[in-house]
C-alpha positions in Angstrom: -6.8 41.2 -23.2 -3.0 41.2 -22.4 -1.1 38.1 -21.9 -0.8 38.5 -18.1 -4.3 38.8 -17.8 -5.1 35.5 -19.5 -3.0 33.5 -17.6 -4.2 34.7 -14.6 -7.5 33.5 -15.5 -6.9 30.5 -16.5 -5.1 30.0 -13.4 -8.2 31.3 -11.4 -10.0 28.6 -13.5 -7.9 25.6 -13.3 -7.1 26.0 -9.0 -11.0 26.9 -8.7 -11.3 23.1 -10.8 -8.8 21.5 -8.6 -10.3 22.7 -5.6 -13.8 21.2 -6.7 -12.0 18.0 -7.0 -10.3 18.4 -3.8 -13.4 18.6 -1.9 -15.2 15.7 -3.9 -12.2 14.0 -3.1 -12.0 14.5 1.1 -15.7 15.1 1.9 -16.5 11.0 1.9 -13.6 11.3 4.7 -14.5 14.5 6.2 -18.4 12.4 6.8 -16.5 9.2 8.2 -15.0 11.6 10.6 -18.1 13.7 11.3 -19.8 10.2 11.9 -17.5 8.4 14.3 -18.1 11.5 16.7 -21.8 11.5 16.3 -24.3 10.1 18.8 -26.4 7.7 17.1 -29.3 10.0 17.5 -27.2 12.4 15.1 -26.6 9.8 12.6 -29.8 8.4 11.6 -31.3 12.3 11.9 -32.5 13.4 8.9 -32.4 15.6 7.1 -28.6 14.5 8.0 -25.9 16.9 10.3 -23.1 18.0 8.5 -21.9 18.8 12.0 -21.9 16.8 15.0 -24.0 18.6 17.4 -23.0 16.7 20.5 -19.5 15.3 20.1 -19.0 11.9 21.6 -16.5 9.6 21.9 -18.3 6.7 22.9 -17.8 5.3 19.5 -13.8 4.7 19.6 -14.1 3.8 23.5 -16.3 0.8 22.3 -13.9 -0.2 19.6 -11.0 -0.1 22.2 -13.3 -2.2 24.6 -13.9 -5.1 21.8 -11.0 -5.2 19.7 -7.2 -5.5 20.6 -6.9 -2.2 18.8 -2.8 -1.7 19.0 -2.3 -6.0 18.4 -4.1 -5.2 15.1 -2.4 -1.8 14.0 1.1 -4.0 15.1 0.0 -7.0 13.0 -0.8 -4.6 10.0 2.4 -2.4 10.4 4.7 -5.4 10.7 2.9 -7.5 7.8 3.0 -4.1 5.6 6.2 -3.1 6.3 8.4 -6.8 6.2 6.0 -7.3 3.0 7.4 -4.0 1.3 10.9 -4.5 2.7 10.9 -8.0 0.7 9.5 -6.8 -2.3 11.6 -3.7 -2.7 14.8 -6.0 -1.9 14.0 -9.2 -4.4 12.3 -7.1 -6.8 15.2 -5.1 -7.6 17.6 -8.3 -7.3 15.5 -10.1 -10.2 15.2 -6.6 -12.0 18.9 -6.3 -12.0 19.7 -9.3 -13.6 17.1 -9.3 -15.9 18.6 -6.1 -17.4 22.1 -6.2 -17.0 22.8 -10.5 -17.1 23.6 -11.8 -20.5 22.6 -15.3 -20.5 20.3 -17.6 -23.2 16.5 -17.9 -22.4 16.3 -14.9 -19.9 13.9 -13.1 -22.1 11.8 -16.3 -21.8 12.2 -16.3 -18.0 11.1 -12.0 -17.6 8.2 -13.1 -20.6 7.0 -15.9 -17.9 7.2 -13.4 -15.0 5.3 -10.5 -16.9 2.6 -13.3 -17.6 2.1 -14.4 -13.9 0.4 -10.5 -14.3 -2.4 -12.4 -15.7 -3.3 -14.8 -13.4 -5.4 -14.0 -10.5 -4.7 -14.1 -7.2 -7.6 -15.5 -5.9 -6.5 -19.0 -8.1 -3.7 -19.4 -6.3 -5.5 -19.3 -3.1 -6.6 -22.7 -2.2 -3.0 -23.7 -3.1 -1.3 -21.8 -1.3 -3.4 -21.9 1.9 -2.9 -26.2 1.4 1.0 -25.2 1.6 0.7 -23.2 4.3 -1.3 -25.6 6.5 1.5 -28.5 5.4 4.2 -25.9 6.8 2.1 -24.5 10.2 2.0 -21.5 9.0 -1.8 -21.0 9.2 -2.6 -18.0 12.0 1.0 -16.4 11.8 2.0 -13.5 10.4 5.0 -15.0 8.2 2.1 -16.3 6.5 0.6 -13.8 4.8 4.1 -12.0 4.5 5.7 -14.9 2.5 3.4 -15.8 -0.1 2.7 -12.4 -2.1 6.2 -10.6 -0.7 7.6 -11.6 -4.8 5.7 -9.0 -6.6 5.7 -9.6 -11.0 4.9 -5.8 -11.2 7.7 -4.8 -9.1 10.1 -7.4 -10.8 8.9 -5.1 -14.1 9.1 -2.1 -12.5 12.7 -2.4 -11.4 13.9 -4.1 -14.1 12.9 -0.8 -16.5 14.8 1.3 -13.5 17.6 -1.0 -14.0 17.8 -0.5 -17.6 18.9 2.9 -17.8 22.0 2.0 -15.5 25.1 2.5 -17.6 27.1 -0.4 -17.9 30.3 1.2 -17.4 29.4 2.0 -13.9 28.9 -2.2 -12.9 31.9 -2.7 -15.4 34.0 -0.7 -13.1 32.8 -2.0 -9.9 33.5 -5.9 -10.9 37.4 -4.7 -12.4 37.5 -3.1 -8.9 36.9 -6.6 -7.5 33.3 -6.0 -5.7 31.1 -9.2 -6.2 27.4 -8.9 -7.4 26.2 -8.5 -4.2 27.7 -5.6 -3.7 27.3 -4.2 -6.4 23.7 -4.6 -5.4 23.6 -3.1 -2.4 26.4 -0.1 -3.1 25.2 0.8 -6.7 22.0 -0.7 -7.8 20.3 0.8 -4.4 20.9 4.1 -4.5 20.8 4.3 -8.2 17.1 3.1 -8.4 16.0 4.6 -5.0 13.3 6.7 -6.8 11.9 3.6 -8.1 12.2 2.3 -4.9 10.1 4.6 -3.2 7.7 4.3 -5.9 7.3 0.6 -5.4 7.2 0.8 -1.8 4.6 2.9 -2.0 2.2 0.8 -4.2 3.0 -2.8 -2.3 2.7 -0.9 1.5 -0.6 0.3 0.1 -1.9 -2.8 -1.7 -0.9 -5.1 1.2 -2.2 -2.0 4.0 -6.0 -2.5 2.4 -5.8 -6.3 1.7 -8.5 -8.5 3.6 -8.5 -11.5 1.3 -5.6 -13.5 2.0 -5.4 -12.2 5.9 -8.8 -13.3 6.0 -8.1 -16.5 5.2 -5.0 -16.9 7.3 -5.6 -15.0 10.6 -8.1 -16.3 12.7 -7.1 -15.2 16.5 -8.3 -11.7 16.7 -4.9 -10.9 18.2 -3.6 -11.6 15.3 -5.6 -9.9 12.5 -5.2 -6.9 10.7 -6.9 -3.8 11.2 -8.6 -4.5 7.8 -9.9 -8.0 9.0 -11.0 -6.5 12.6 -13.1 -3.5 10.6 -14.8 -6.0 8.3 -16.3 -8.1 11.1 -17.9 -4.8 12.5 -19.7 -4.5 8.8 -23.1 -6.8 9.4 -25.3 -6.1 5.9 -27.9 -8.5 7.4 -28.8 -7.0 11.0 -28.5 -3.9 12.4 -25.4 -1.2 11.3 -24.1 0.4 13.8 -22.4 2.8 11.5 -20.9 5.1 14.6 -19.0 1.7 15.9 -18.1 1.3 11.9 -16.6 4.9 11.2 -14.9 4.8 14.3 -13.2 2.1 13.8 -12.5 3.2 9.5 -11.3 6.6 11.5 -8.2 4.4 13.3 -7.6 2.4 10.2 -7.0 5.2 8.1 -4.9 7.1 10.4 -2.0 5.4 10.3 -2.0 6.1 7.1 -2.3 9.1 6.8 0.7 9.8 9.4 2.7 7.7 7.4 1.7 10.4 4.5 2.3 13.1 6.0 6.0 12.2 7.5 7.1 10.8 4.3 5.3 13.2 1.7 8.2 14.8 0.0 9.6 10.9 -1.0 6.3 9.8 -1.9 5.4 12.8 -4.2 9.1 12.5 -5.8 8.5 8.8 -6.1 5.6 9.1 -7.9 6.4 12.1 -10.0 9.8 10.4 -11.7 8.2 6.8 -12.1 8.5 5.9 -15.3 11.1 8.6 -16.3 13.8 6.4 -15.8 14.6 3.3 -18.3 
């Protein structure tokens, strides 16, 4: 068997693979789809249609009819995004002096940031929400923005980015007279923007799929997440009304997945150099 031939197979072998985990991967979705356009006379059929035979849309005009649908994808856009924004911009502040500032006990200040890693969020919660009543910020947005928007990881993250910065480039930049905060914004930036993007990714994610901490906070439906609006549809003890439920998963995932699709090409370049710089 020539060379040529080999690979080939193995090629055949590996996609065929990758396609099995492809579909293992998107049926769960392809069935929350299938669902939210099923009649509820489809859903509970069994043996179970892989198909909706009649497709309805009942389902999402119900959720639009009980929930302020576009208050909650606002709230979750706006808390994601300002979140993210915060945590790219302080993260990579902190990182940048951690690796390039000479000054005694610094080590001890990044060792006391890596081990806030340790500590749980849910710890901190009681404290935090006692703060945030003190300061009226109970039922706003800012609330749940503010408290987790300094992110440990990403202090870590950007602070390895940081590290491969040569330090004749900042040299340069302060004999040229440009203060720290420039040299932030015109160097650092666009130096680490890969690890950026990487970092946005995970926190945009993360704070995206939270429902603890806007749980807690949000108590107006017009101003809860879509994460906090889909969990009050989920009632273990009574009845399921499962087309109501994947309708309702259907519009919090899409978002998403738009988001995905526009900004694919950074996030899979993002992801692919993380942790090849530093």
């Amino acid at each position: 068997m020539s060379y040529r031939t080999k690979r080939t197979i193995n090629r055949i072998i590996i996609y065929t693979i990758l396609l099995i985990i492809g579909l293992i991967i998107l049926f769960p979705f392809y069935w929350m789809i299938s669902t939210a356009f099923k009649p509820n006379t489809d859903i509970i059929r069994r043996p179970p249609l892989f198909l909706p035979g009649n497709p309805t849309l009942d389902h999402f005009k119900r959720v639009f009819g009980s929930v302020p649908y576009f208050h909650n994808l606002y709230n979750s856009l706006f808390i994601a995004g300002m979140t993210t924004v915060i945590t790219i911009f302080f993260s990579t502040m902190v990182g940048y002096g951690l690796a390039k500032f000479r000054v005694i006990g610094l080590n001890l200040v990044f060792i006391l940031i890596l081990s806030g890693l340790m500590i749980p969020p849910f710890t901190i919660a009681i404290p935090l929400y006692i703060v945030a009543t003190q300061v009226r910020a109970v039922n706003t947005l800012w609330g749940v923005i503010i408290p987790f928007s300094i992110s440990n990881f990403g202090i870590f993250l950007m602070r390895q980015y940081c590290l491969g910065i040569p330090d004749d480039l900042i040299s340069a930049a302060r004999i040229d007279g440009a203060s720290e905060l420039l040299i932030l914004i015109r160097i650092i930036f666009p130096v680490v923007a890969t690890g950026c993007a990487a970092l946005g990714i995970l926190k945009f994610l993360l704070t995206w799929n939270d429902l603890f901490w806007p749980l807690i906070m949000l108590t107006e439906d017009s101003r809860k997440t879509l994460t906090v609006m889909l969990a009050t549809f989920i009632d273990f003890e009574r009845f399921m009304d499962y087309g109501l439920v994947m309708s309702m998963t259907t519009l919090v995932v899409t978002p998403v997945i738009i988001l995905f699709v526009i900004f694919q090409k950074k996030i899979i370049e993002g992801v692919a150099l993380t942790g090849m710089k530093g």
